[in-house]
RODO-2510 file (C-alpha; in nm, 4 decimals, decimal comma):
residues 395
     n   res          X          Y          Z
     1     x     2,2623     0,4417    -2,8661
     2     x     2,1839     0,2334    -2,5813
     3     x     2,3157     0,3504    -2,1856
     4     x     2,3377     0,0020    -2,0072
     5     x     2,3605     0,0778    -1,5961
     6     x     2,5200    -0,1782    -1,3847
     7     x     2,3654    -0,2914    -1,0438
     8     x     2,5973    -0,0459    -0,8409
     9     x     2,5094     0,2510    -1,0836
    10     x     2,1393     0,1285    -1,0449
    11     x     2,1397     0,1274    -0,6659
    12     x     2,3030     0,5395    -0,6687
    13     x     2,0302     0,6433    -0,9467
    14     x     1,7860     0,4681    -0,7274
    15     x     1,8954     0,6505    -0,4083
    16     x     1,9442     0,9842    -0,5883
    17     x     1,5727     0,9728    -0,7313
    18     x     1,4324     0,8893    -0,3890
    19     x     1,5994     1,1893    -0,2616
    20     x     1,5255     1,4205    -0,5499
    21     x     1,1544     1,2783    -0,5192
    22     x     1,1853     1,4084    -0,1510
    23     x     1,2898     1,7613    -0,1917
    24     x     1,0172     1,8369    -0,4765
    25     x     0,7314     1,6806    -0,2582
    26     x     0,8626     1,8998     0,0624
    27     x     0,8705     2,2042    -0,1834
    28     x     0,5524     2,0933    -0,3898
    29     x     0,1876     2,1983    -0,1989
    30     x    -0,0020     1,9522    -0,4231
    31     x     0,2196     1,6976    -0,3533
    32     x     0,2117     1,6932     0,0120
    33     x    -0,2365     1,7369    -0,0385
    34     x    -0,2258     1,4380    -0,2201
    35     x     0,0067     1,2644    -0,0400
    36     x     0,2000     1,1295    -0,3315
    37     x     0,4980     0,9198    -0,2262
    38     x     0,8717     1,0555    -0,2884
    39     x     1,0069     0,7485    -0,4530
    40     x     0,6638     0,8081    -0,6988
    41     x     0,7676     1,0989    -0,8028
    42     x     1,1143     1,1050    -0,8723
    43     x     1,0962     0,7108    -1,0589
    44     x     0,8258     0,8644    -1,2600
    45     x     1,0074     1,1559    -1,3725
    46     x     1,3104     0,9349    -1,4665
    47     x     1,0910     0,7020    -1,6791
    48     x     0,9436     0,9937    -1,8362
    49     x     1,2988     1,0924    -1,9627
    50     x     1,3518     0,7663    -2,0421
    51     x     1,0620     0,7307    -2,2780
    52     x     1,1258     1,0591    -2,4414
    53     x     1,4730     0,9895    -2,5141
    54     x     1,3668     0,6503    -2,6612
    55     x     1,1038     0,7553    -2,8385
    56     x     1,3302     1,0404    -3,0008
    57     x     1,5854     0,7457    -3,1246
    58     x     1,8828     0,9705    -2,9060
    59     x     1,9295     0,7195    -2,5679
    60     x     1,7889     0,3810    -2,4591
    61     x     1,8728     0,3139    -2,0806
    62     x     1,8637    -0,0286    -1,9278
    63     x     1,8855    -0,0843    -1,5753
    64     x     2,0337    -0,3702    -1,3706
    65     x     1,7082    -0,3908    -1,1075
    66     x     1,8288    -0,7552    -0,9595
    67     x     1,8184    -0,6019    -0,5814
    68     x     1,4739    -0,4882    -0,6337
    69     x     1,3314    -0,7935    -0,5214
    70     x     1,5390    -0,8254    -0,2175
    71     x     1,4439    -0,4965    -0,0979
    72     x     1,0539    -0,6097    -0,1510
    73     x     1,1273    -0,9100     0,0342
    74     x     1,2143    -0,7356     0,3196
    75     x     0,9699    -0,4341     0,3277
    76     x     0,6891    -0,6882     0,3601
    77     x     0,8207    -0,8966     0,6224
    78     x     0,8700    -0,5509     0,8365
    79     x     0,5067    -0,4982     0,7506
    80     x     0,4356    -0,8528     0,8922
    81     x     0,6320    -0,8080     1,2018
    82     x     0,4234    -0,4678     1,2767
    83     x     0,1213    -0,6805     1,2701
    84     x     0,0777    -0,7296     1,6609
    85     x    -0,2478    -0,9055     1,7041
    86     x    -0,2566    -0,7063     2,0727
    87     x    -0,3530    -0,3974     1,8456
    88     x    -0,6880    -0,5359     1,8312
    89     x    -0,8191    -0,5581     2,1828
    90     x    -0,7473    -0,1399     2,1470
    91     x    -0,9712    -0,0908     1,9409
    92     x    -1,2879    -0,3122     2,0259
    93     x    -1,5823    -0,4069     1,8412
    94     x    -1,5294    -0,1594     1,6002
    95     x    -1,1858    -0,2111     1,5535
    96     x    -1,3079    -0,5321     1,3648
    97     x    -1,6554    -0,4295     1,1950
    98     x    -1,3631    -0,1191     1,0551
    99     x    -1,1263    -0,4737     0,9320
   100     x    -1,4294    -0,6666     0,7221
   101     x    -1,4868    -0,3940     0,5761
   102     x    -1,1739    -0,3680     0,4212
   103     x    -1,1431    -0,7101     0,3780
   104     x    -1,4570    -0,7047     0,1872
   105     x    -1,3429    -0,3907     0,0075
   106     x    -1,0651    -0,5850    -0,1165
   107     x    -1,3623    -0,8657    -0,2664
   108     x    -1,5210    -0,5536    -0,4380
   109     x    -1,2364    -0,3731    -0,6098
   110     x    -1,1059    -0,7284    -0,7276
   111     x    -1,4426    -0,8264    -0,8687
   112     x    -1,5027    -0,4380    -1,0016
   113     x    -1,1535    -0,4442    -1,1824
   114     x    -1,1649    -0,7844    -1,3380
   115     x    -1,5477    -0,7552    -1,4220
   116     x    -1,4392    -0,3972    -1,6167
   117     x    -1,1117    -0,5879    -1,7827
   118     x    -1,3319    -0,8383    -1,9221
   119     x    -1,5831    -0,5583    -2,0640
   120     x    -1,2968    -0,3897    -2,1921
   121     x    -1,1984    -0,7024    -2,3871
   122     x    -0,8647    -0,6746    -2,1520
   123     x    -0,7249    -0,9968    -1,9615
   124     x    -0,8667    -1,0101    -1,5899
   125     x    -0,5161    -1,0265    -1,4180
   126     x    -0,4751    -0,6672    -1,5886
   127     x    -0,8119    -0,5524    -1,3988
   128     x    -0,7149    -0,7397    -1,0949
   129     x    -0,3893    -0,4521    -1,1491
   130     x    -0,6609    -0,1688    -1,1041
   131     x    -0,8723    -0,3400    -0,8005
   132     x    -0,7575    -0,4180    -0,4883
   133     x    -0,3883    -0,4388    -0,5873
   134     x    -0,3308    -0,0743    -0,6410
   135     x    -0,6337     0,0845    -0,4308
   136     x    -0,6430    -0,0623    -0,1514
   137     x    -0,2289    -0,2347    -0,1895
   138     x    -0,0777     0,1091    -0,3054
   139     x     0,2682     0,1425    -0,4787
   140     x     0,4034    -0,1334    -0,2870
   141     x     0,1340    -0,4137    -0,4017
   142     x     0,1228    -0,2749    -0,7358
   143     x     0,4720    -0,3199    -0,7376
   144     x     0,5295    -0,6221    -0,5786
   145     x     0,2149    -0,8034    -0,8035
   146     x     0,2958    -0,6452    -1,0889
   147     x     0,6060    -0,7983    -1,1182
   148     x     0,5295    -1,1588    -1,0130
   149     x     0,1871    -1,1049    -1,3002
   150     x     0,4591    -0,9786    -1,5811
   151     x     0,6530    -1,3455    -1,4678
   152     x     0,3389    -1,5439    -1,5572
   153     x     0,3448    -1,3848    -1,9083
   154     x     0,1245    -1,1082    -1,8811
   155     x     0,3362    -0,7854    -1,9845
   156     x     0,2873    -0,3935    -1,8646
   157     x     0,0792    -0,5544    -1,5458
   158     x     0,3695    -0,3250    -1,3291
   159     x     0,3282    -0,0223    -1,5225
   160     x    -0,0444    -0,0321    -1,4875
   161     x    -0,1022    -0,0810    -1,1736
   162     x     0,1530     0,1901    -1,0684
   163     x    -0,0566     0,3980    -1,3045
   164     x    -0,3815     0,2733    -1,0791
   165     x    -0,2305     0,3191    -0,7658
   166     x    -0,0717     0,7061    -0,8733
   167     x    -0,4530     0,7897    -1,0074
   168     x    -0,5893     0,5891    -0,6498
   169     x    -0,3758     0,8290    -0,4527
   170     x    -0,5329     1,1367    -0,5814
   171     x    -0,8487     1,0262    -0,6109
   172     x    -0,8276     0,9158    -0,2494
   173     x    -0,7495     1,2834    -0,1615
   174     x    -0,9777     1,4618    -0,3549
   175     x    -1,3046     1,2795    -0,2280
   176     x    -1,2711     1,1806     0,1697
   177     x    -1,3229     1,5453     0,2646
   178     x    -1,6188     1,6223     0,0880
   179     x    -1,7611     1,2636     0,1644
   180     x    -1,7410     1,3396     0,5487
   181     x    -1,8748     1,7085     0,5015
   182     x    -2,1792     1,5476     0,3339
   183     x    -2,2116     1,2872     0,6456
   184     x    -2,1564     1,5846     0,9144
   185     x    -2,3699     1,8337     0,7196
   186     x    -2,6767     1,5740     0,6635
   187     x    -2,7029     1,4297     0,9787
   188     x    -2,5281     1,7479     1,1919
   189     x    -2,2561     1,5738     1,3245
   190     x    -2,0603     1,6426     1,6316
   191     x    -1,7520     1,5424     1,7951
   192     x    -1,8028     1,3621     2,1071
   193     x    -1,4920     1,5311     2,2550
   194     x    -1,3711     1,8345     2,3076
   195     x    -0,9674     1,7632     2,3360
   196     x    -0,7816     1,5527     2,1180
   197     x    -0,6518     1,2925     2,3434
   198     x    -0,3544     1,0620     2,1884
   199     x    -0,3542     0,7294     2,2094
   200     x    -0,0785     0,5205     2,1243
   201     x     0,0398     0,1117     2,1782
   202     x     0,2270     0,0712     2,4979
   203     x     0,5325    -0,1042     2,3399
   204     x     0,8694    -0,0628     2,4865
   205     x     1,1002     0,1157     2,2434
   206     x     1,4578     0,0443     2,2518
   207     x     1,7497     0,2485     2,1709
   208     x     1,8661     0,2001     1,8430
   209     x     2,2133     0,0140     1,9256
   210     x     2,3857    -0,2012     1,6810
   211     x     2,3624    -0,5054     1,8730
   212     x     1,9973    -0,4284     1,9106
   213     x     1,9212    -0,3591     1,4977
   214     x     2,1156    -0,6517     1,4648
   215     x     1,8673    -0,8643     1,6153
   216     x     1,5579    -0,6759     1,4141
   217     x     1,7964    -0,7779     1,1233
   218     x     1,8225    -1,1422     1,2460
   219     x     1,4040    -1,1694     1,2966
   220     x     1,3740    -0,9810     0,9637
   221     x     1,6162    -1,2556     0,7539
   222     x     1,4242    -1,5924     0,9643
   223     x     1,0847    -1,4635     0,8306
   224     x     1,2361    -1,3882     0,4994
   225     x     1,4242    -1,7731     0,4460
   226     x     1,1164    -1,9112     0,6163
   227     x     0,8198    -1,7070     0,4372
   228     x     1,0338    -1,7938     0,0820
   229     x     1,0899    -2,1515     0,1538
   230     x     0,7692    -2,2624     0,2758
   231     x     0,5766    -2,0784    -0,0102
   232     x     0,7996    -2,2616    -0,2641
   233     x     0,6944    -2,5596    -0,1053
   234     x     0,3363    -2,4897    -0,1155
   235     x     0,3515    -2,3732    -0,4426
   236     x     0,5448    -2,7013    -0,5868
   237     x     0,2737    -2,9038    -0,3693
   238     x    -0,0527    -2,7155    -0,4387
   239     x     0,0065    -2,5601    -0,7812
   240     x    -0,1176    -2,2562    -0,5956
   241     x     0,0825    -1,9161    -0,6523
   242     x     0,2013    -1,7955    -0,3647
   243     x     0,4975    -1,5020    -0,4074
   244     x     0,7722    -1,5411    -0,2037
   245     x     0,7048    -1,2035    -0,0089
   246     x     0,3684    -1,3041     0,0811
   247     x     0,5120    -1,5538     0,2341
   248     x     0,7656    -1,3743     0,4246
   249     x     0,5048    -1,1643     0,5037
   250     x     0,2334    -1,3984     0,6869
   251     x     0,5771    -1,5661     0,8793
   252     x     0,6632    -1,2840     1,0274
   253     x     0,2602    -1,2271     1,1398
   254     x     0,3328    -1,5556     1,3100
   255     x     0,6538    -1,5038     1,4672
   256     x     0,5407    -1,1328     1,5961
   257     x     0,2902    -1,2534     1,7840
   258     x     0,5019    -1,5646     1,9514
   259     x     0,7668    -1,2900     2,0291
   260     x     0,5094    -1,0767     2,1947
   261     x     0,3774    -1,3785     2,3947
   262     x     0,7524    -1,4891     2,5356
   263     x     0,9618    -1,1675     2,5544
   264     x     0,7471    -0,8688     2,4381
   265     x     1,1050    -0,6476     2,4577
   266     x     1,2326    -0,8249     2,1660
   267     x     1,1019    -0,6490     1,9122
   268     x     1,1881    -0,3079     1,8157
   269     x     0,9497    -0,0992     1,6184
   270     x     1,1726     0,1862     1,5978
   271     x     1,4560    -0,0517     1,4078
   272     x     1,1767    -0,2574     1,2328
   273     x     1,0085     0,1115     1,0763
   274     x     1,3286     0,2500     0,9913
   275     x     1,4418    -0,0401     0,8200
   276     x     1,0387    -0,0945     0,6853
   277     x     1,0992     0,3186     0,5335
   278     x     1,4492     0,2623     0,3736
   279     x     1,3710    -0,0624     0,1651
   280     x     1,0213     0,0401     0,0751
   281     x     1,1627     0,3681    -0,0792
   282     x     1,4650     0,1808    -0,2731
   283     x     1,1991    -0,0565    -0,4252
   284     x     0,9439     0,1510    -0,5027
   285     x     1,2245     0,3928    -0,6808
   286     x     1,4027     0,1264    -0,8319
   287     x     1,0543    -0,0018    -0,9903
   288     x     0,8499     0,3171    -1,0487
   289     x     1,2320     0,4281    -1,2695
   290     x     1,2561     0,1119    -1,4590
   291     x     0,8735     0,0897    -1,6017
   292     x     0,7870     0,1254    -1,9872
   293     x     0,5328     0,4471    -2,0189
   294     x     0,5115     0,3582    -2,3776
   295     x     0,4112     0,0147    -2,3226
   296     x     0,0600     0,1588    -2,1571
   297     x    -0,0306     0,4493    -2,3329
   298     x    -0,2788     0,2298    -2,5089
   299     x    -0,4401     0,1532    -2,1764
   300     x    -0,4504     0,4690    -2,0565
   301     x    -0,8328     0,5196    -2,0769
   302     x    -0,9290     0,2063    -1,9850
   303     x    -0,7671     0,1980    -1,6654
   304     x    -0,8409     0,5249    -1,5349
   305     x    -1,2526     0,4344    -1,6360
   306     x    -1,1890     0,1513    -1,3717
   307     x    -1,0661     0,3462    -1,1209
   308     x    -1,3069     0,5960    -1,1781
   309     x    -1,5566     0,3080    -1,0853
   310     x    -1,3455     0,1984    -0,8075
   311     x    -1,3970     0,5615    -0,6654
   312     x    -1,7394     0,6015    -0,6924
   313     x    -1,8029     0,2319    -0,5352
   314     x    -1,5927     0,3286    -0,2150
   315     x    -1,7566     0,6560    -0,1339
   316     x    -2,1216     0,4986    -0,1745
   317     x    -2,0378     0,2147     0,0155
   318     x    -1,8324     0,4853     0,2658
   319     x    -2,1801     0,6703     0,2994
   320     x    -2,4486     0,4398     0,2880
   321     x    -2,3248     0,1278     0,4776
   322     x    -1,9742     0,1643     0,6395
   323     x    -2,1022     0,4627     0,8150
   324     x    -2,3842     0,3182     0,9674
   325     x    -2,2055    -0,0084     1,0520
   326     x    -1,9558     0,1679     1,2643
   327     x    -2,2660     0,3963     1,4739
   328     x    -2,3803     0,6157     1,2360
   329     x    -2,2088     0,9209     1,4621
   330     x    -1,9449     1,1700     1,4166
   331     x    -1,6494     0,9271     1,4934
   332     x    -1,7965     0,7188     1,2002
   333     x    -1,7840     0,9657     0,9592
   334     x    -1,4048     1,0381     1,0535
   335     x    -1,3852     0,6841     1,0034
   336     x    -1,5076     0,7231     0,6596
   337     x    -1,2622     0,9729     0,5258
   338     x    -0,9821     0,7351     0,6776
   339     x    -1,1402     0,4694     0,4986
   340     x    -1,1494     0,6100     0,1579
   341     x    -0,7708     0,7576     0,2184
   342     x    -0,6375     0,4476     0,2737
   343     x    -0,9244     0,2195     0,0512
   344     x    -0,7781     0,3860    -0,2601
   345     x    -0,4434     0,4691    -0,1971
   346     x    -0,2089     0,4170     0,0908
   347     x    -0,2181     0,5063     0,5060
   348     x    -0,0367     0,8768     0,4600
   349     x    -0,3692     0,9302     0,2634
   350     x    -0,6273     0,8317     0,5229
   351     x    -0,4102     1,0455     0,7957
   352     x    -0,4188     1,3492     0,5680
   353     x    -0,7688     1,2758     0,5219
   354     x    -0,9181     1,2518     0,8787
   355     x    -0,6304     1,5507     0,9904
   356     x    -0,8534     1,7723     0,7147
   357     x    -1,1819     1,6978     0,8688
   358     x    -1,0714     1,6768     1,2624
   359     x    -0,8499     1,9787     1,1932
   360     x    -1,1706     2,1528     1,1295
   361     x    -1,4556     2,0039     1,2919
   362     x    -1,3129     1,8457     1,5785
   363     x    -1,1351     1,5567     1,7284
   364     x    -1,1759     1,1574     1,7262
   365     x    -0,9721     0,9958     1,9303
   366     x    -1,1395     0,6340     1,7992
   367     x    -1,0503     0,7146     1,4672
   368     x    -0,7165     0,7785     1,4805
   369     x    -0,6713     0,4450     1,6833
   370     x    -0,8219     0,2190     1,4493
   371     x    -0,7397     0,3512     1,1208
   372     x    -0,3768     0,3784     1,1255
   373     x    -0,3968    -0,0250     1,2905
   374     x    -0,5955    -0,1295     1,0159
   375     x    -0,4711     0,0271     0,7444
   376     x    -0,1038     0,0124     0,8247
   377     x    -0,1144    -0,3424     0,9664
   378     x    -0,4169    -0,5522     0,9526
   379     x    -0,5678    -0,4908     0,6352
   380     x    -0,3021    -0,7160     0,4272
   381     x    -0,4257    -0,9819     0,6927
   382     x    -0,7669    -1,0516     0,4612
   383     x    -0,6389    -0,8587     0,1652
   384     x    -0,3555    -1,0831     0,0308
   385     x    -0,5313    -1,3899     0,0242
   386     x    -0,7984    -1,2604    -0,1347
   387     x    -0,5540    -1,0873    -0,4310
   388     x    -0,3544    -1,4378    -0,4146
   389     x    -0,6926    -1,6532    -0,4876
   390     x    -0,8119    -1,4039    -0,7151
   391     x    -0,4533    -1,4241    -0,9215
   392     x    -0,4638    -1,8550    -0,9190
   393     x    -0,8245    -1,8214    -1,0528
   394     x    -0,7468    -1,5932    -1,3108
   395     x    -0,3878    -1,7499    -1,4338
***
């Protein structure tokens, strides 16, 4: 018996699994540690049912996902337009030793994942899944890439790496704490300050009128029909892959910045999030719901030994050379456990991470300024070309 969904029924299971996915992380302890994403775990769930009920011959369900990509679209232009290159200047000289080293994280975990596919006797696009794709991309890379991988030919590249990025996200909670209690305990760390002092961007926030989100809708729609049309032409002209939403994405970098150079007002962070929150948690429902368990159960092991690797790379490079690079002090080590948060699984991580460690040893006002810029923002800035080069090499 097969249960075939239409896009409308699609969109209200979506919506109802993002909210289901809500209430059990808000009731759920372990959830809320681990920082595990509400859309996560309510489209897992449903494709959990779905497998069992297909495996036990009673129900196949098919799902009319055609929005998806529309929604993906537009959560990666808002994460373009947040990308205010006046963030920078905030946070110095560290601020940018803090963004190579994610950029070069994203080199590692590409060449770690691909090396391990290849030992593995797996294609490299599927390691390039478990690198930087799903540790340092998340859900919504995993997601995005997965999809545009399975295009080229290369099937269950979405449900893996939304396997790598669900087994990122709890490794990425489990070892940032004890990685900065080693650093503080070894070299008897302390915090330079004695009250938390918040700093935030001086941006003008606008009420939320209609006339006003319909101009964040207007900026959000140029990017989009620019980012998608001038990466089709670059694709037709190069031979070069370049997804539509990376596209988007990198236009709306541009634009941001020429908005914040001739009428700083105009954008609207408080529109721009809201509307970044909604479509990232329809997309991510509407694709974590619609992937085939039973299409990776063979891979199971194989995957998690990368990540396993990918963990153990990040916290020795964490200890032995990102710490020193950034001073070697107790801001540093902060630093770290932001770094691994976010290095394996997604921003919410590196927050939880850093609020563990602070919470208990102290504040750092330096890390929380530069680790929620570059880990929110900036780090798609080196991190998508290198996926994007690493996908054309491997095609």
């Amino acid at each position: 018996m097969t249960l075939a969904l239409n896009q409308v029924n699609t969109i209200f299971l979506a919506v109802a699994l993002l909210v289901l996915g809500t209430f059990l992380v808000r009731k759920s302890g372990v959830l809320q540690k681990f920082c595990i994403p509400a859309p996560v775990v309510g489209g897992l769930l449903f494709a959990t049912l779905a497998t069992i009920l297909k495996a036990t011959g009673l129900l196949e369900i098919t799902l009319d996902t055609s929005l998806q990509s529309l929604f993906m679209l537009t959560f990666f232009t808002t994460v373009g337009l947040g990308a205010s290159f006046q963030l920078i200047k905030l946070g110095g000289k560290l601020l940018v030793i803090y963004w190579l080293a994610c950029g070069f994280l994203a080199l590692a975990q590409n060449a770690i994942g691909v090396s391990l596919a290849s030992l593995f006797g797996l294609h490299p696009l599927i390691g390039m899944m478990a690198g930087a794709v799903s540790m340092e991309g998340g859900h919504g890379a995993a997601t995005a890439f997965g999809q545009t991988i399975e295009a080229m030919g290369i099937p269950s590249a979405l449900s893996i790496g939304i396997a790598a990025a669900t087994f990122g996200l709890i490794a990425g909670g489990l070892v940032g704490g004890p990685t900065v209690k080693y650093l503080i305990t070894k070299y008897n760390l302390k915090p330079t300050e004695t009250k938390e002092e918040e700093t935030n961007v001086e941006e003008k926030v606008l009420p939320i009128t209609t006339n006003n989100f319909f101009i964040q809708v207007l900026i959000i729609t140029f990017c989009m029909a620019l980012g998608t049309y001038l990466g089709g032409l670059f694709t037709s002209a190069t031979g070069f892959v370049l997804p539509g939403y990376v596209g988007a994405m990198f236009v709306a970098v541009i634009v941001r910045n020429i908005i914040d150079k001739l009428n700083p007002s105009t954008i609207d962070m408080k529109s721009i999030n809201l509307i970044s929150d909604v479509t990232l948690g329809l997309f991510l429902s509407m694709a974590l719901m619609s992937i085939k368990l039973w299409e990776v159960a063979d891979l199971a092991l194989p995957i998690f030994a990368i990540v396993l690797v990918q963990v153990i790379f990040i916290v020795l490079f964490g200890i032995s050379i990102l710490f020193r690079m950034l001073g070697k002090d107790y801001d540093a080590a902060v630093m770290v456990a932001g770094f691994t948060g976010h290095g394996l699984g997604a921003t919410p991580n590196a927050m939880a991470n850093m609020a563990a460690v602070t919470e208990r040893f102290g504040p750092s006002r330096k890390a929380y300024l530069i680790v929620p810029i570059v880990g929110a923002f900036l780090i798609d800035v080196f991190a998508m070309p290198i996926i994007i080069t690493t996908l054309n090499l491997f095609k």
